[in-house]
One Martini backbone bead per residue (centre of mass of N, CA, C, O) as a GRO file, in nm:
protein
  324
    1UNK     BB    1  -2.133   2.932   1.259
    2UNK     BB    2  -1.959   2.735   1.077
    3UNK     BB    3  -1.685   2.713   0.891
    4UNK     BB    4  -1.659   2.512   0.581
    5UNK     BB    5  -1.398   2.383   0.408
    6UNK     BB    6  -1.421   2.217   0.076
    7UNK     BB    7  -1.157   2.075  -0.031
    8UNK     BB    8  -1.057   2.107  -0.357
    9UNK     BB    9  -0.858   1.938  -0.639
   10UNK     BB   10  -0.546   1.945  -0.724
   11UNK     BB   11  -0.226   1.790  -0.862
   12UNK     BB   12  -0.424   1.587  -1.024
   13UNK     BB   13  -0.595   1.404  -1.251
   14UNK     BB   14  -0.841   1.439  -1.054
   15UNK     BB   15  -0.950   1.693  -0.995
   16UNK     BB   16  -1.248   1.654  -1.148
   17UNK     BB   17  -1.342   1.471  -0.913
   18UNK     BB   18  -1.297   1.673  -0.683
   19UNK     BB   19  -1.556   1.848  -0.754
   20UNK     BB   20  -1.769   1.636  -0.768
   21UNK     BB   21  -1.742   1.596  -0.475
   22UNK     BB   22  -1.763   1.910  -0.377
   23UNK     BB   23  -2.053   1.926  -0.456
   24UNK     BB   24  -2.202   1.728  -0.308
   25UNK     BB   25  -2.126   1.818  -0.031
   26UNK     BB   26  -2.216   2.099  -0.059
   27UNK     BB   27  -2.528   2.012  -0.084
   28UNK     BB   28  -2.560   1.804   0.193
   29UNK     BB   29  -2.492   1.997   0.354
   30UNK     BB   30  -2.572   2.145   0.648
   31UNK     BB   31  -2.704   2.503   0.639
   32UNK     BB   32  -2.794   2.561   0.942
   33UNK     BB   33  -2.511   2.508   1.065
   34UNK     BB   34  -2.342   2.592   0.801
   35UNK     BB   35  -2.079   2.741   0.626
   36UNK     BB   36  -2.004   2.632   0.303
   37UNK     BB   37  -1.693   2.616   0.106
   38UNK     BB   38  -1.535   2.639  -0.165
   39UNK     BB   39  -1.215   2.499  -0.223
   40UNK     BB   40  -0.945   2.576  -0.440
   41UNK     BB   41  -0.672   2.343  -0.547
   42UNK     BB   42  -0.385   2.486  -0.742
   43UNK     BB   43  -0.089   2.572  -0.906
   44UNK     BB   44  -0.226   2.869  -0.927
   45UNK     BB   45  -0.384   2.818  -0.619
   46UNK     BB   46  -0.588   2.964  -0.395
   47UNK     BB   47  -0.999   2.969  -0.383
   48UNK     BB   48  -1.242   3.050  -0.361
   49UNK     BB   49  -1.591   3.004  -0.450
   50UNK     BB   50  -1.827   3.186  -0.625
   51UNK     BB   51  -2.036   3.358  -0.768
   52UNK     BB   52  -1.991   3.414  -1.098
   53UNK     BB   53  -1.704   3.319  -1.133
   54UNK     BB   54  -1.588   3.393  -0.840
   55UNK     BB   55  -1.309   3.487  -0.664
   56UNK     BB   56  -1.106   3.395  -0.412
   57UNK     BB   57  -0.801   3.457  -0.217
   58UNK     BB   58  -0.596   3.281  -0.012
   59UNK     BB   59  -0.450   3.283   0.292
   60UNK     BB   60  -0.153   3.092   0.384
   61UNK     BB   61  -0.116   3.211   0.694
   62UNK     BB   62  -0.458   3.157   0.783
   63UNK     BB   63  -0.680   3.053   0.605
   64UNK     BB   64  -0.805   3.307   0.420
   65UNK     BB   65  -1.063   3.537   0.345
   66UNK     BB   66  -1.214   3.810   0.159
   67UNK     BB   67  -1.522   3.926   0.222
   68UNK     BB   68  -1.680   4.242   0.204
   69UNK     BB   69  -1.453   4.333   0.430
   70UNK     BB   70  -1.436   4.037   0.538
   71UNK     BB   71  -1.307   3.799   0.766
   72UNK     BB   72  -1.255   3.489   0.663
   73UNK     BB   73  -1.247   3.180   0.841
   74UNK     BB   74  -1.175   2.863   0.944
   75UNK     BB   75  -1.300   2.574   1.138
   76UNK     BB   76  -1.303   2.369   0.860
   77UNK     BB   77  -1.196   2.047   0.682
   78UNK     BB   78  -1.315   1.897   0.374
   79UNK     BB   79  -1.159   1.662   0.238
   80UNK     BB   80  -1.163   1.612  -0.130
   81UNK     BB   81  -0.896   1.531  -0.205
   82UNK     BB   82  -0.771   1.327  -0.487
   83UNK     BB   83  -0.462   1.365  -0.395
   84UNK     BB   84  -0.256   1.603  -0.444
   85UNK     BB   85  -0.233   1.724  -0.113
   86UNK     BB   86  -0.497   1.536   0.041
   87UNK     BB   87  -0.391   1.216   0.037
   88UNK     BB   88  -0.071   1.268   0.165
   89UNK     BB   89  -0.033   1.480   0.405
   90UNK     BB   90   0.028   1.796   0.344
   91UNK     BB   91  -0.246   1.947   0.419
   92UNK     BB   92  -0.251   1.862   0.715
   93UNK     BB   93  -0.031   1.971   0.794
   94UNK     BB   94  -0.098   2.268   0.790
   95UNK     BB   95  -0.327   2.255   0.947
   96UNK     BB   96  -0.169   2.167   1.222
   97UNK     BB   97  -0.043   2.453   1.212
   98UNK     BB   98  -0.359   2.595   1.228
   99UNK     BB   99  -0.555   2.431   1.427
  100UNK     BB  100  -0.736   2.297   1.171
  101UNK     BB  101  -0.977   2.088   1.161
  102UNK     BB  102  -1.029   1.747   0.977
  103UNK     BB  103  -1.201   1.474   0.799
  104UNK     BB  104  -0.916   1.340   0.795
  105UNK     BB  105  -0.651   1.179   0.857
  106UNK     BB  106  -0.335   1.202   0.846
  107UNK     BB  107  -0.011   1.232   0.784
  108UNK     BB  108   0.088   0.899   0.840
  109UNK     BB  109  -0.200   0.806   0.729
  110UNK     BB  110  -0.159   0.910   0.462
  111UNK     BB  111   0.145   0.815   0.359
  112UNK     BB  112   0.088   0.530   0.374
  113UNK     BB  113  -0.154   0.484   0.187
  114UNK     BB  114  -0.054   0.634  -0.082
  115UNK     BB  115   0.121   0.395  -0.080
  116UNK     BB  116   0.070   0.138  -0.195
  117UNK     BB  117   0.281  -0.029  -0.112
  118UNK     BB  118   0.341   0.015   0.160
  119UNK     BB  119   0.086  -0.059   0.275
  120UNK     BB  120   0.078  -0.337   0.196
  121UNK     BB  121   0.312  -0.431   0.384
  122UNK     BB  122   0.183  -0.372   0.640
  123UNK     BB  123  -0.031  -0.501   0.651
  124UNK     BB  124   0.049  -0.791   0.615
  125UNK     BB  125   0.167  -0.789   0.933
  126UNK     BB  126  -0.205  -0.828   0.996
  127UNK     BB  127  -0.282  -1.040   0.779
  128UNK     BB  128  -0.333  -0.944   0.478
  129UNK     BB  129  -0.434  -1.019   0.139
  130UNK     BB  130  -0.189  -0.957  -0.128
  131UNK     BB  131  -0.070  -0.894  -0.374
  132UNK     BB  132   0.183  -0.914  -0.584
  133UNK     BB  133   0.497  -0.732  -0.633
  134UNK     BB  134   0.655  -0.404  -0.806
  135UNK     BB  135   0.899  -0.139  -0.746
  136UNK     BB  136   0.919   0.172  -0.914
  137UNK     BB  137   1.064   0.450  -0.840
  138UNK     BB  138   1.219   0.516  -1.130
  139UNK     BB  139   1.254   0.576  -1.470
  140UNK     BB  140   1.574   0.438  -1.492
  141UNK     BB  141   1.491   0.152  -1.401
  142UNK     BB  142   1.591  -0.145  -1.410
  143UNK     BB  143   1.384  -0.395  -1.558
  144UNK     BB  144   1.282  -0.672  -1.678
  145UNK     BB  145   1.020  -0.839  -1.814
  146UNK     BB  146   1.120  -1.127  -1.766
  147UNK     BB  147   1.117  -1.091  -1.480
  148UNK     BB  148   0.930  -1.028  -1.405
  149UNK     BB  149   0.716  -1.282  -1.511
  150UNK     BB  150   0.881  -1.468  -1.289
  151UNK     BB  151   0.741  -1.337  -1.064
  152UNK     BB  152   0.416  -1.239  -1.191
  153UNK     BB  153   0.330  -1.299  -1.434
  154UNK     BB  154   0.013  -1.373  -1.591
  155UNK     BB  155  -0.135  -1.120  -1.555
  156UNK     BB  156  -0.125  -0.745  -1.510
  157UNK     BB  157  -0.057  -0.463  -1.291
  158UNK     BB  158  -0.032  -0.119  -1.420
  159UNK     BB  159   0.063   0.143  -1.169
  160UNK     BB  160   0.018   0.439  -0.958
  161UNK     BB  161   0.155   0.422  -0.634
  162UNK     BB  162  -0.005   0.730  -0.598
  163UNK     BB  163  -0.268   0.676  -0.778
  164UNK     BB  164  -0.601   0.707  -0.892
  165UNK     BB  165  -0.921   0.632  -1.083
  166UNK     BB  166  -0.733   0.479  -1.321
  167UNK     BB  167  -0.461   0.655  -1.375
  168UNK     BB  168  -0.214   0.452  -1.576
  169UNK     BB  169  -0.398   0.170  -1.611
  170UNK     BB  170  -0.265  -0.163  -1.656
  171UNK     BB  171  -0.324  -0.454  -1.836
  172UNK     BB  172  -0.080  -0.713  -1.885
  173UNK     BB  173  -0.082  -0.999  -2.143
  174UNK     BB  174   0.185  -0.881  -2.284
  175UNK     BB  175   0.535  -0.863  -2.275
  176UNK     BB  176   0.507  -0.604  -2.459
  177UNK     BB  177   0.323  -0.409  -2.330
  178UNK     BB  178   0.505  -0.309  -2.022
  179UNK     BB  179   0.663  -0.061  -2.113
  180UNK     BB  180   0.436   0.128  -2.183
  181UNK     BB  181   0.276   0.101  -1.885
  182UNK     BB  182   0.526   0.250  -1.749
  183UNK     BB  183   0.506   0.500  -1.863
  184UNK     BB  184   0.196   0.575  -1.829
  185UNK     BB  185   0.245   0.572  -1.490
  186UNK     BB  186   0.479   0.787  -1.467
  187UNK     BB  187   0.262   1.009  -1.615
  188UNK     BB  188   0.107   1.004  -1.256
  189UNK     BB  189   0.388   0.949  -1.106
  190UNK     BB  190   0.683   0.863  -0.910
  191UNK     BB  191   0.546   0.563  -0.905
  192UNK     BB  192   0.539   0.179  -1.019
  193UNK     BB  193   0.300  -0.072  -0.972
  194UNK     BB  194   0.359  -0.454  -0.995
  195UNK     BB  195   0.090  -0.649  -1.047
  196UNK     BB  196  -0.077  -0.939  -0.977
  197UNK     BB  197  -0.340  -1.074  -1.149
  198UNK     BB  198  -0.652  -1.073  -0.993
  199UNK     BB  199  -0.907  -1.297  -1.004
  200UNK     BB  200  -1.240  -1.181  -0.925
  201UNK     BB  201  -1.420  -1.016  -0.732
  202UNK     BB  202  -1.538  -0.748  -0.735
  203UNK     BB  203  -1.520  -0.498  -0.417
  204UNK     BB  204  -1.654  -0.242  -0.197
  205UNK     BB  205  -1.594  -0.060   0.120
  206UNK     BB  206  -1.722   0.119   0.397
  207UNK     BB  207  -1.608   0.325   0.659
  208UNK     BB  208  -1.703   0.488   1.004
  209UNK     BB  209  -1.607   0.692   1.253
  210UNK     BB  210  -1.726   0.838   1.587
  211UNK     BB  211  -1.747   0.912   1.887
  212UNK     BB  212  -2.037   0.698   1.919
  213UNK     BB  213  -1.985   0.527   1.615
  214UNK     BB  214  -1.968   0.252   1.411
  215UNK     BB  215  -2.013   0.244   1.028
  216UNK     BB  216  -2.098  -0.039   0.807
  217UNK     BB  217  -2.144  -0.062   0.492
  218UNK     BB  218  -2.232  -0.185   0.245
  219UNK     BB  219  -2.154  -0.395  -0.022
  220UNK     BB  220  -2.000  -0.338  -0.337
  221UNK     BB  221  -2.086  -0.494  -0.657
  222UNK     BB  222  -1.848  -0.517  -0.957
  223UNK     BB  223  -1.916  -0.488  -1.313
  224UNK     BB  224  -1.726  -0.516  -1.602
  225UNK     BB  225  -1.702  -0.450  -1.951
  226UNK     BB  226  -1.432  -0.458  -1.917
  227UNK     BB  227  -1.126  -0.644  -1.771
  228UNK     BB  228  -1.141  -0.393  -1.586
  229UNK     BB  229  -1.154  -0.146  -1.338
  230UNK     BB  230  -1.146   0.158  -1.543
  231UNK     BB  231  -1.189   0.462  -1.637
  232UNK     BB  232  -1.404   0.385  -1.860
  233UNK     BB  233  -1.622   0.268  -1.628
  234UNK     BB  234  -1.619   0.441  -1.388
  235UNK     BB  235  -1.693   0.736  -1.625
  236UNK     BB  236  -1.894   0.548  -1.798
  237UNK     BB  237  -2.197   0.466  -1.896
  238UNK     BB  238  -2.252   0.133  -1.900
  239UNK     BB  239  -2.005   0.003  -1.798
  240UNK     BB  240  -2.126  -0.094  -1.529
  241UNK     BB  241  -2.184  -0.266  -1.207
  242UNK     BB  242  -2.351  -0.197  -0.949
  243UNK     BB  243  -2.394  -0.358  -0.623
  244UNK     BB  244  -2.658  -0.309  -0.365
  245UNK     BB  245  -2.563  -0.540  -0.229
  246UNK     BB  246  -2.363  -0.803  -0.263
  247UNK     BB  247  -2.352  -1.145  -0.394
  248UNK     BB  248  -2.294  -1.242  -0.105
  249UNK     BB  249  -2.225  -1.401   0.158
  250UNK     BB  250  -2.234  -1.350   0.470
  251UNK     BB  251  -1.981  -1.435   0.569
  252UNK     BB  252  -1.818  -1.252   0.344
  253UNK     BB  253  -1.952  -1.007   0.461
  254UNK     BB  254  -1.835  -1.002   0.761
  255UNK     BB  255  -1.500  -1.036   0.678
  256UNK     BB  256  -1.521  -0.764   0.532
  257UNK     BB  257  -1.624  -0.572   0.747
  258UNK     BB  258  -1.405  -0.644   0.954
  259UNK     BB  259  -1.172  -0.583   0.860
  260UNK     BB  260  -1.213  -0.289   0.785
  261UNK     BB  261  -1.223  -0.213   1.058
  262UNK     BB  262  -0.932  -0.290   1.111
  263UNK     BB  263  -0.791  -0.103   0.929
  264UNK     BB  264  -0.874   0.125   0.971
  265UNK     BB  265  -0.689   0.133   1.261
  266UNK     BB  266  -0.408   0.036   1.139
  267UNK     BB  267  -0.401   0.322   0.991
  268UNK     BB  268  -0.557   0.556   1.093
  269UNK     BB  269  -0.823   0.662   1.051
  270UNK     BB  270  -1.046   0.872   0.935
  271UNK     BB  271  -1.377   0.896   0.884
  272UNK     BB  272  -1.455   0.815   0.552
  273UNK     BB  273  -1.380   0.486   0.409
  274UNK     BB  274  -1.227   0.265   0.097
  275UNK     BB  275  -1.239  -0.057   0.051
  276UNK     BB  276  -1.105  -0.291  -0.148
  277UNK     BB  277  -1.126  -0.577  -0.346
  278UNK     BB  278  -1.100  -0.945  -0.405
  279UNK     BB  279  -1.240  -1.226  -0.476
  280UNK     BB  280  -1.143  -1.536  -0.492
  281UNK     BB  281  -1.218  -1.860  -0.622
  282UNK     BB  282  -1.141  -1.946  -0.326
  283UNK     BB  283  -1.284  -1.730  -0.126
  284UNK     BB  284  -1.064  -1.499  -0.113
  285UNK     BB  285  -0.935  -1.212   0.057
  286UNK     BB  286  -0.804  -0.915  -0.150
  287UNK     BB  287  -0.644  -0.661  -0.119
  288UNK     BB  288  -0.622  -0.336  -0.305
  289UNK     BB  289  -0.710  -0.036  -0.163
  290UNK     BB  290  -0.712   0.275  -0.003
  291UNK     BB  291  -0.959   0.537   0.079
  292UNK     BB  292  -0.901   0.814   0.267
  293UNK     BB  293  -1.087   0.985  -0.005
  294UNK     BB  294  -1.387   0.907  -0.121
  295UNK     BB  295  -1.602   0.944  -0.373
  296UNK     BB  296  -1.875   1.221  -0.338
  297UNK     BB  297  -2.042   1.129  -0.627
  298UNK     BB  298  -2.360   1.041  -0.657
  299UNK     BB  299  -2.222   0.771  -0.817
  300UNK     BB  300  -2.081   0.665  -0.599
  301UNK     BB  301  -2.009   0.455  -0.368
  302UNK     BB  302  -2.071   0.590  -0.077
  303UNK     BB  303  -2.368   0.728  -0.146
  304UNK     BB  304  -2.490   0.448  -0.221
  305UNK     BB  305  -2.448   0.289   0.082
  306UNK     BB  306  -2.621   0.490   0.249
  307UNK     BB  307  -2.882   0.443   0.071
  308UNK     BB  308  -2.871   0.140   0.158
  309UNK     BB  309  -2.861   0.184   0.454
  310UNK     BB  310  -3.081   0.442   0.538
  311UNK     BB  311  -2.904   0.701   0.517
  312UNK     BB  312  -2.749   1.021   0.569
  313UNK     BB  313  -2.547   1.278   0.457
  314UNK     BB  314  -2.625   1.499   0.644
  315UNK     BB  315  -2.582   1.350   0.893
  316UNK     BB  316  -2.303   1.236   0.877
  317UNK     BB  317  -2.134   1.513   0.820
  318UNK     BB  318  -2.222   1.629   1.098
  319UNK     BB  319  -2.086   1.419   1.280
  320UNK     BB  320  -1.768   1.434   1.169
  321UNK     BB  321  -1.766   1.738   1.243
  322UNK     BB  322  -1.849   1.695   1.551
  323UNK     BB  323  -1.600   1.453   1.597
  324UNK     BB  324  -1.283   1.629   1.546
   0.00000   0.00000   0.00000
């Protein structure tokens, strides 16, 4: 039976959801076919996870710990870590050098979607059509909220070029507020993306791939309580409504589907990913941005888009083990 290594953690301010994202992996893998062990990867180390809160350490030279006077060896990866590093390729990349292959992209299509800013542009190249936007890459970078309103009017989406969950995401209605906003994002990333804001339905999308065929999920309507899905709609019960299937045309339910699996391919996805939308009131498709590791707890879009196809998660997950 193959060893399969739950990857959850990371470093940044995500962590707390990819830990529930890496419990629901864990109970729905076969363990039939597999062994599979949660890792915990955090700024103070790297561990398996034991029971009665025990932990083992992970040797990074070549990913194995010791259980029981006995080395256990990792055969698969599967990457649930939301933020760096492994959203980013940067864990990819370590494994690339020890030959265990991972449940998602690789490093070059890790590094381009983490990127919101440059994946949004690298898209446009394949005519997909993204809000308009400005990229603020250091704390010190100057320009004035009078210019940035001049580019992209109001009101405006102020969140981190890097990160997920709605983590630093600021809505800005009123030119006073856009300072403090940027403060907010750069509180959660490196850089900091500001967008025009698009109203219209918001959905998002499922979409993955095995050796033997691809399965496009069905598609997810967000009606949230609050101005837009921030991060209190998204992990507060009661703040949202999801529908699965959306309630949209054929039409716009075929074109949406189709661009994701466009997507997938142009940015070279692997395993499972969830790509977000906005329909706006003239029933334009408007990406707003690529998750090529969506959350997969319980209440995530994921599992509930699998629920809604009559698909089984225990059945996908050893497709991608089985197909990578």
């Amino acid at each position: 039976m193959k060893n399969v290594a739950i990857v959850s953690g990371g470093y940044s301010s995500e962590c707390v959801i990819s830990l529930k994202s890496a419990e629901e992996v864990y109970l729905s893998i076969d363990k039939t076919r597999y062994n599979p062990y949660i890792v915990l990867i955090t700024r103070n180390g790297w561990t398996v996870q034991g029971g009665n809160k025990t932990e083992f350490p992970i040797n990074k030279n070549d990913f194995s710990f010791i259980y029981k006077g006995k080395q256990i060896r990792f055969d698969f990866a599967y990457i649930i870590i939301h933020g760096t590093p492994g959203e980013d390729g940067l864990l990819q990349g370590y494994l690339d050098i020890l030959n265990i292959p991972y449940s998602c992209c690789g490093v070059l299509s890790a590094s381009i979607t983490f990127n919101k800013y440059f994946c949004n542009n690298y898209l446009r190249g394949f005519g997909v059509e993204t809000a308009k936007s400005i990229l603020l890459k250091q704390r010190e970078q100057i320009i004035s909220p009078e210019r940035i309103i001049d580019k992209l009017g109001l009101p405006l989406i102020v969140k981190p070029n890097d990160g997920g969950s709605s983590f630093g995401v600021t809505k800005v209605t009123n030119i006073t507020q856009i300072q403090l906003a940027i403060r907010n994002a750069f509180n959660e990333g490196e850089g900091v993306l500001i967008e025009s804001f698009i109203p219209g339905t918001e959905i998002t999308c499922g979409y993955y791939k095995t050796k033997n065929k691809q399965v496009t999920l069905p598609i997810t309507e967000i009606i949230s309580k609050n101005d837009f899905f921030d991060f209190e709609a998204k992990y507060n019960p009661g703040m949202v409504e999801e529908i699965t299937p959306a309630r949209i045309s054929k039409k716009l339910t075929d074109e949406i589907q189709t661009l994701t699996a466009h997507i997938y391919d142009w940015v070279g996805a692997k395993g499972i990913i969830r790509i977000d939308y906005i329909i706006s009131p003239e029933k334009e498709i408007k990406m707003l941005e690529v998750n090529t590791i969506p959350g997969m707890t319980a209440t995530s879009f994921i599992p509930q888009q699998i629920r809604a196809a009559g698909l089984n998660l225990k059945e996908i997950l050893t497709e991608i083990i089985e197909s990578i």
